[in-house]
N, C-alpha and C positions, 0 to 999 in steps of 0.2 A: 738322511734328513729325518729330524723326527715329524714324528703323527699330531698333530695338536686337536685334541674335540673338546669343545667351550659346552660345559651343561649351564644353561643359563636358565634357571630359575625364574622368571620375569614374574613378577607377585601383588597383591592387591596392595599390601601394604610396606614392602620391602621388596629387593630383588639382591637374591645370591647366586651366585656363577662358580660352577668347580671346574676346575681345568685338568684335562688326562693329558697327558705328556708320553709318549711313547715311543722309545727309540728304534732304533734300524728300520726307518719306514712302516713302522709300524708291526712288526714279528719282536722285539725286547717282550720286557714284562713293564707295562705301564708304572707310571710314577704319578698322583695327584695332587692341587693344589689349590686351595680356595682361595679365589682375587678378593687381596684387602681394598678398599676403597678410602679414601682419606674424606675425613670428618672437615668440616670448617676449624677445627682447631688443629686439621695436618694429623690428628691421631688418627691410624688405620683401623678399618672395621670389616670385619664380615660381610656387613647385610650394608646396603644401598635405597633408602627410604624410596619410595617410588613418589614422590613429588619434585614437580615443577613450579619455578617462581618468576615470577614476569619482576625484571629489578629496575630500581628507580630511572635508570639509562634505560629503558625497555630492551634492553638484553634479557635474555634468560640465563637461570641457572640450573641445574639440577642434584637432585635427592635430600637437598639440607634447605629448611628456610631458614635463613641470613637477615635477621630483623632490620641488621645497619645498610643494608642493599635492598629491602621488599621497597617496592612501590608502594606509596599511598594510597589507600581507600577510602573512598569519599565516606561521611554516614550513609545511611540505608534512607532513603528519601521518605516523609511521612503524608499521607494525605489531609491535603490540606482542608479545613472547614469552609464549605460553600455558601456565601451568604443568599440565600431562598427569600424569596419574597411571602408574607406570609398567605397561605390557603386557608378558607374561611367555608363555615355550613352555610348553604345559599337558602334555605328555608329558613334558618336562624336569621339571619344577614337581611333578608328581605324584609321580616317582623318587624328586625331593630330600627331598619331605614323608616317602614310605613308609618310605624308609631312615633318614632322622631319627627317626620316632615308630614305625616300626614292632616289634612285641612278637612274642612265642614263637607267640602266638596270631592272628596277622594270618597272612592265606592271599593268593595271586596273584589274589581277584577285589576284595581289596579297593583294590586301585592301579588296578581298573576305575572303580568305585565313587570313587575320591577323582579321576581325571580326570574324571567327567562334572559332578563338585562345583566344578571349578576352571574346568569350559566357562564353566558358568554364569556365574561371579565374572566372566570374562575380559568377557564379553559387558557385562555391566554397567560394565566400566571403559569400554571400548570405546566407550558408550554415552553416560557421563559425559565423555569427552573432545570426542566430538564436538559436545555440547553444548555446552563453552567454546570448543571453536573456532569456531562457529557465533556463539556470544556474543560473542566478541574481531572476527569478520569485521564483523558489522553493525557494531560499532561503530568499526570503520576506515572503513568503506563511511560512515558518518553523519558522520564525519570529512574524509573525502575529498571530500564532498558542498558541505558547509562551505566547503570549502579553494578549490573550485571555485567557488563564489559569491561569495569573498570574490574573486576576480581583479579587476583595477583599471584592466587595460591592453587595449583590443581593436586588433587589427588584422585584415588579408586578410577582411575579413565581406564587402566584394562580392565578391571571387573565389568564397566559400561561399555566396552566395546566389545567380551568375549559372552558378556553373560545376560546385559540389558536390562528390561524389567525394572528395577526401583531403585536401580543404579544410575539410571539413565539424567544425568541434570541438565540444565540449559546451562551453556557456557557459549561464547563467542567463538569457542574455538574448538571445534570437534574431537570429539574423544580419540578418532582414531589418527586423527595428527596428533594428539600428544602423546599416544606408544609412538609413533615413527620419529618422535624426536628424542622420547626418553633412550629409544631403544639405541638410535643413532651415538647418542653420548655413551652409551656401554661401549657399543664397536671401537670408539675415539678410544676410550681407557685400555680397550684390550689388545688392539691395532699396537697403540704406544709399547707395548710390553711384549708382544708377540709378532710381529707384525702381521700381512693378511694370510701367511701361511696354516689356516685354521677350518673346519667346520661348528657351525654353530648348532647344538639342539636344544631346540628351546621348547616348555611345557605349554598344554593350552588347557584350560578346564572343559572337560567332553567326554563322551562316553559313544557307542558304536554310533547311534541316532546322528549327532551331532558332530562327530570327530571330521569327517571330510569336509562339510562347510566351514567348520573354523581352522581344518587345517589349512584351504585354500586363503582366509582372510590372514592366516599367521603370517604363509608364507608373501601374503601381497605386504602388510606391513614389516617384515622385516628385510624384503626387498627394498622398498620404498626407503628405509630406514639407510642401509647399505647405499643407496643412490647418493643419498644425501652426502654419505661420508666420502665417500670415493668420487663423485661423477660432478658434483656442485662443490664441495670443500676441498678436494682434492687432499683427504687427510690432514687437513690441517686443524685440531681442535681450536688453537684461540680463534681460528677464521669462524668457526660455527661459534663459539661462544660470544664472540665481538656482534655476531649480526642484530638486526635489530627485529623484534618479531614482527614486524607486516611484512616486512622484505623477505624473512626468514619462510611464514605464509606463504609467500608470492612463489617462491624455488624452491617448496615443497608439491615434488610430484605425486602421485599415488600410481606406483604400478599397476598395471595391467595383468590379471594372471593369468600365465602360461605352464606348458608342461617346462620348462625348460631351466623355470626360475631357481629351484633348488638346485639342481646345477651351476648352475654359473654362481651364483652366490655360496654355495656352500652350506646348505642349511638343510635338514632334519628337523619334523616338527610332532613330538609326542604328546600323547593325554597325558598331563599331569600325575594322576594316580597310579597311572601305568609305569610310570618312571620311579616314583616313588614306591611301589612295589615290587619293581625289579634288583633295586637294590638288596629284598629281602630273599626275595624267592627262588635268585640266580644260584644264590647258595644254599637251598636248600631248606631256607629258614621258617618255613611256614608249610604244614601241612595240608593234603587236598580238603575242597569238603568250602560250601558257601560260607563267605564271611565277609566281614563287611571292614573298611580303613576309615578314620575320619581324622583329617588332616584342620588342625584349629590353630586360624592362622591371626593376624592382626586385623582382616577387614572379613575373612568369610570363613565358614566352619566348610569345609568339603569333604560331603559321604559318598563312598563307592562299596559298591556292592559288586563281589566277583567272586571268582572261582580260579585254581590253580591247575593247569596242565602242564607236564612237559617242563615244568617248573618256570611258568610263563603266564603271569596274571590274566585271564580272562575279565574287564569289566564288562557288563551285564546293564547298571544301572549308576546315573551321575547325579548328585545335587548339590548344591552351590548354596549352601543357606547366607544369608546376606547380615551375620551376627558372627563378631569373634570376639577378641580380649578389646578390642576399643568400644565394643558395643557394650559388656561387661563395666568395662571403665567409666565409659560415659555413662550410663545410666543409673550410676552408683555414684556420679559427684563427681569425678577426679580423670586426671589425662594420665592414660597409661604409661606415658614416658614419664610420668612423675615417680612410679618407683612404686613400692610398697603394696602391689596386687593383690596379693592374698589375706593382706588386712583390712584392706580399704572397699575390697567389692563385695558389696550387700548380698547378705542369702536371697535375698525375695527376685533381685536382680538373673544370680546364679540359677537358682529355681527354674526362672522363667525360659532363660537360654538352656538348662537341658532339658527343660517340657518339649521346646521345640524340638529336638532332638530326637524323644521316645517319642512324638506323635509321628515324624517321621519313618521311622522303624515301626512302630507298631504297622503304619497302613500298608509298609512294605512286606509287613510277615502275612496281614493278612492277605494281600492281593497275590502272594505267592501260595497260598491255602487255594484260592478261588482258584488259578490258574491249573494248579496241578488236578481240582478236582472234576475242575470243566475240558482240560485237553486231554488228561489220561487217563489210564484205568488203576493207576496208583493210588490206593487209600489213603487219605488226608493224613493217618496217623503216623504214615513211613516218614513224611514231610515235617511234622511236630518233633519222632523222632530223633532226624536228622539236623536240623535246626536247634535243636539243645546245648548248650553249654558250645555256642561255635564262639569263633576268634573274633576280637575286635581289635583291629591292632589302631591306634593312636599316633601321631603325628603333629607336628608343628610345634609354635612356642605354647598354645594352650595344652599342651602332652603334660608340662610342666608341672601343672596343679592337679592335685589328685580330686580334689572336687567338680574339674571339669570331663574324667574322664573314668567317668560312672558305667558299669554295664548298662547295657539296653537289649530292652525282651528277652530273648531267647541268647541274644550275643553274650554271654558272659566269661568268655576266656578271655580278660584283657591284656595287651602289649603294649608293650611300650618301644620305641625305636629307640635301642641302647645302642652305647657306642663300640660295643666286640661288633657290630656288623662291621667296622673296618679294620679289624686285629689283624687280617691277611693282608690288609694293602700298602703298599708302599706312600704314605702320606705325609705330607710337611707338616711340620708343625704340630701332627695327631694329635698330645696332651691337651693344646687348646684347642683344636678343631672338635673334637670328640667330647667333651663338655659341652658341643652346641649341636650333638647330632641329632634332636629331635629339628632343628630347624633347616641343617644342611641338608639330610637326604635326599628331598627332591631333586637337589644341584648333583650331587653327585650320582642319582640311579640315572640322571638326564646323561651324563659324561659316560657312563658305562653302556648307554642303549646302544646298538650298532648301527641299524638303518629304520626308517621309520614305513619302509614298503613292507619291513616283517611284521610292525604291528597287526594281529590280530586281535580284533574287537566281535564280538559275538552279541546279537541283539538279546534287548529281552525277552523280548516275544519269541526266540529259539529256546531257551533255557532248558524247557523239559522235551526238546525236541528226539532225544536219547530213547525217550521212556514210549513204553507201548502207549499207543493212543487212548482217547476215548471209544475207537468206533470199535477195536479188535474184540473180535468173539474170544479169543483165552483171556485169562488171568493169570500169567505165570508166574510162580513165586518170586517177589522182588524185595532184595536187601535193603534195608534203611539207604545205606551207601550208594545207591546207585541215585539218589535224590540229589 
């Protein structure tokens, strides 16, 4: 029987899946294949939009929105003008009354007397107004409420469930049941063509800090994910796709996590960059010596910062910047799937997205300056050194443009993920796979990982842990290289 491992790519803005295939139980020489996914027009694709659509039937679809099937959305409800009654100056208001109605017989204490009469009134209007604004707010807020449930289009829910922060939107429907639904309809597609004869490894964004909590949330959602397909649908896609989403809600469980889950389900769960760098490293391709990968994707640019052992990426340090080629796009006029990127996106735009970029790196080279000069007895200068003209290898669909992938500080040996990293493999289709290999990697280093108990993640705070301390009384001569 062959060996089936699903690298499943699961993506902020796309998701791609390489599948290794290996014969005699696994002892052959592996064969690979990237799952086409068919378009709304039945043409097959590589990449799998990561959107869900709530459709006029309140069925769901997913990865394509289908304008002839979205559900309606109401307009955005406006607050409405409250009519107030009008508020008056009571010292004004009380002149104007005395002088109007006052007699032979009215004295200076009666404009005393008529202001404390008009405090009064004032208060009471005062009173009544804020009651209709009060009135009119709930009732924009129960609007708004509405407006918000009625939404029909989801997207970025894994970057809000894996990364948080200003990803995070209100939606009716939590982010992390729409990975266990999206994820669910991958299984359906793969299930159909493979059947459950498979392991799955799928990427999470993380670094040593972070890697265990979200490997335990991967593993609970694509548990959860897997329940749905096998234990509530009993494999039947049109059954999941016919449901209707409250019912759909209702028989979505959320696992419980155990030691045991990856087991029985079959699943492996890697850091992203880790995968994506094993692809290069397994062979050799990348020299030892700190460097940094920035992976620029359609929803988030992600930097890793590691080291090579044993020809086995070390990351060290993870960030997630929350700007890619849609952030590029949109801030420049136009929707990236329109086409025409490198004409249409504003320098000033450009600019701003790789500022962000070097100020990340800049504070990372300097905090590695501070560390080395505060834990060791190594001279800042071995560290400056050593850091010179190091590698930045590039990744994703922003690899593509040479304007987004500029040296930074000290990183100036730039790479690019060409497609000789698969000249040795046995790959379907390679001429056309291998034209998209800045975007497949990830899928495929995910298909090549073995097990995810051999991941070694090494924290930051160990990095110079090698090098003679601050407290040791020698200074012994230390090579640049040893930084």
């Amino acid at each position: 029987m062959d060996r089936i491992r699903i690298g499943l790519d699961f993506g902020t803005h796309q998701t791609k899946v390489c599948v290794q295939c290996t014969p005699d139980e696994g002892h052959g020489e592996p064969n690979y294949e990237f799952f086409q996914f068919k378009d709304l027009m039945g043409v097959k694709q590589y990449f799998l939009p990561s959107v869900i659509q709530i459709n006029d039937d309140d069925t769901l679809s997913y990865g394509y929105v289908d304008e002839s099937r979205r559900k309606p959305k109401p307009d955005e409800p406006v607050k409405q003008n409250v009519e107030l009654i009008e508020e008056f100056d009571v010292v004004d208001m009380a002149g104007k009354l005395y002088d109007k109605y006052a007699t032979k017989d009215n004295n200076p204490e009666d404009m005393h007397a008529l202001a404390e009469m008009l405090k009064i009134r004032l208060l009471h209007i005062k009173a009544k107004n804020k009651v209709n604004q009060d009135e009119a707010e709930k009732i924009y807020e129960s609007q708004l409420r509405d407006h918000r449930e009625a939404k029909n289009i989801f997207r970025y829910f894994k970057q809000a469930t894996f990364i948080g922060g200003e990803w995070v939107r209100t939606s009716p429907i939590s982010n992390r049941i729409l990975c266990i639904w999206y994820l669910a309809y991958i299984i359906f597609l793969l299930e159909e063509k493979y059947g459950d004869n498979f392991r799955i490894h799928m990427g999470i964004p993380a670094d040593e800090e972070s890697y265990e909590a979200k490997k335990r949330l991967a593993d609970v959602i694509l548990a959860s994910a897997y329940h749905l397909v096998e234990e509530v649908y009993h494999n039947s896609l049109q059954d999941f796709l016919n449901e209707k989403k409250d019912e759909l809600l209702q028989k979505t469980v959320t696992e419980n996590y155990s030691d045991n889950l990856k087991a029985l389900y079959q699943m492996n769960i890697f850091p992203e960059a880790y995968a994506n760098l094993t692809a290069l490293t397994s062979r050799g391709k990348l020299p030892e010596g700190m460097s940094l990968t920035a992976d620029i994707g359609g929803g988030t640019t992600d930097v890793s910062f590691f080291t090579i052992e044993n020809r086995l990426p070390m990351i060290y340090k993870y960030w997630s910047i929350p700007r890619g080629l849609n952030y590029v796009a949109e801030r420049s006029g136009f929707d990236y799937s329109d086409g025409h990127f490198t004409e249409r996106a504003q320098q000033e735009v450009i600019d701003k997205y790789n500022r962000k970029k070097h100020e990340l790196i800049y504070n990372l080279v300097r905090d590695l300056k501070r560390k080395i000069r505060e834990e060791t007895s190594i001279p800042v200068q071995n560290l400056t050194d050593a850091l010179k003209d190091r590698i930045l290898v590039y990744s994703g669909g922003g690899s593509t443009f040479d304007f987004l992938t500029m040296p930074i500080d000290t990183f100036t040996d730039i790479r690019i993920i060409e497609p000789s990293i698969w000249n040795e493999e046995n790959i379907k289709d390679k001429a056309a796979v291998s034209k998209l290999s800045q975007l497949l990697t990830t899928a495929y280093g995910l298909s090549v990982c073995e097990d995810d108990e051999a991941v070694k993640l090494k924290s930051y705070s160990s990095l110079f842990s090698h090098l003679p301390r601050k407290h040791d009384n020698e200074r012994p001569e230390i090579s640049k290289d040893q930084c």
